[in-house]
N, C-alpha and C positions, 0 to 999 in steps of 0.2 A: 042104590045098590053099592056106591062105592064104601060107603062108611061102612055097611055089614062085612063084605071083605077085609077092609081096614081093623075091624075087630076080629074074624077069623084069621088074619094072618099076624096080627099081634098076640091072640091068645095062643098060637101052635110057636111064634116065634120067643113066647114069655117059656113055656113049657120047656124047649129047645134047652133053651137060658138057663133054665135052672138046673137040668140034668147036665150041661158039661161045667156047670161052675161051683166049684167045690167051696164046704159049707154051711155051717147050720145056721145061720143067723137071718136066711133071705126071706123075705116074705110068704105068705103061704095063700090061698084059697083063689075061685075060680076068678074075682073079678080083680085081685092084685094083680096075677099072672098075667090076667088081660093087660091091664095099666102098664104093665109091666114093659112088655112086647109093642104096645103102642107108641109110650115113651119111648123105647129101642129104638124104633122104628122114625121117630120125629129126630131122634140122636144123630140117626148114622142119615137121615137124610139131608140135614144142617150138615153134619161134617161132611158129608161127598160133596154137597155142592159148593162149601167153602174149598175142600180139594180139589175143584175141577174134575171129580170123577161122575158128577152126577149133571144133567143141567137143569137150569132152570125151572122151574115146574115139575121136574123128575124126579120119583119118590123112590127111597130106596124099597129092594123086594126082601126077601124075604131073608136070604143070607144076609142084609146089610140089617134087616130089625134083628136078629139073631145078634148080630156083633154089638149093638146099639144094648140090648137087654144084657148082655155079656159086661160089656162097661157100665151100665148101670148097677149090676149085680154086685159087682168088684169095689167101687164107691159105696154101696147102702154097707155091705161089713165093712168096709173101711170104717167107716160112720159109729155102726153099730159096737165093731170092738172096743171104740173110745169110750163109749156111754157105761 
């Protein structure tokens, strides 16, 4: 059960992502958005627990995949306007 959450809260935290991040360049269709928010979500859970905001075993929720998809967002056009 937990991996089905883990992709429900990646795909609404991928969704999130791409409505506040401005942008034409970001990826597009239902199973990036997922990747998308999942990745997010693996980001900001390494970063809190390297900042001591998260502990151990403690995975970020749903605001920290949000920020996580958010930075990854900002890096893929970073990326993309070089090419």
């Amino acid at each position: 059960m937990g991996i089905i959450w883990t992709i429900i809260i990646g795909f609404v935290a991928g969704v999130i992502a791409k409505f506040i991040t401005p942008g034409d360049n970001e990826p597009s269709g239902f199973i990036l958005t997922t990747i998308l928010g999942i990745v997010g979500a693996v980001i900001a859970t390494y970063l809190g627990q390297a900042l001591g905001w998260y502990r151990p075993g403690e995975g970020a929720g749903l605001v920290g995949a949000v920020v996580g998809a958010v930075i990854l967002l900002l890096g893929w056009g970073a990326i993309a306007r070089r090419t």
